[in-house]
Steps between C-alpha positions, in 0.01 A plus 500: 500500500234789299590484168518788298164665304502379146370682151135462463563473156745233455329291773754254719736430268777346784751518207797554750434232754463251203816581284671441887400178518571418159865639533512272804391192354668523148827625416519653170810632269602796346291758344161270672632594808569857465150537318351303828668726739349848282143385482571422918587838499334704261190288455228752577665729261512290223130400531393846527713548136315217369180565599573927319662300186182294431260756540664764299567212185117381583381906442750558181399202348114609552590840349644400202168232452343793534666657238487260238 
């Protein structure tokens, strides 16, 4: 099976095919599992987030050095 072209920026992440195996293997409860299943789901997305959060804190936080 070809598996599909990944980001060159992020690299091979395999963030789905782990948190499947992990579901598999351990059972959690509650609000675990329903944060388990979004990262499954949404997992690319929230990395990209991340990855736009810490950059723009890492360039205020130089500005306002900058400033003072």
């Amino acid at each position: 099976m070809r598996e599909p072209s990944l980001l060159p920026v992020f690299g091979k992440l395999g963030a789905k095919a782990r948190a499947a195996v992990a579901v598999a293997q351990v059972r959690p409860v509650g609000i675990a599992l329903r944060l388990r299943g979004l990262l499954t789901a949404h997992g690319g997305m929230a990395l990209k987030i991340s990855v736009v959060a810490w950059t723009v804190s890492v360039l205020g936080v130089v500005f306002f050095m900058m400033q003072g």
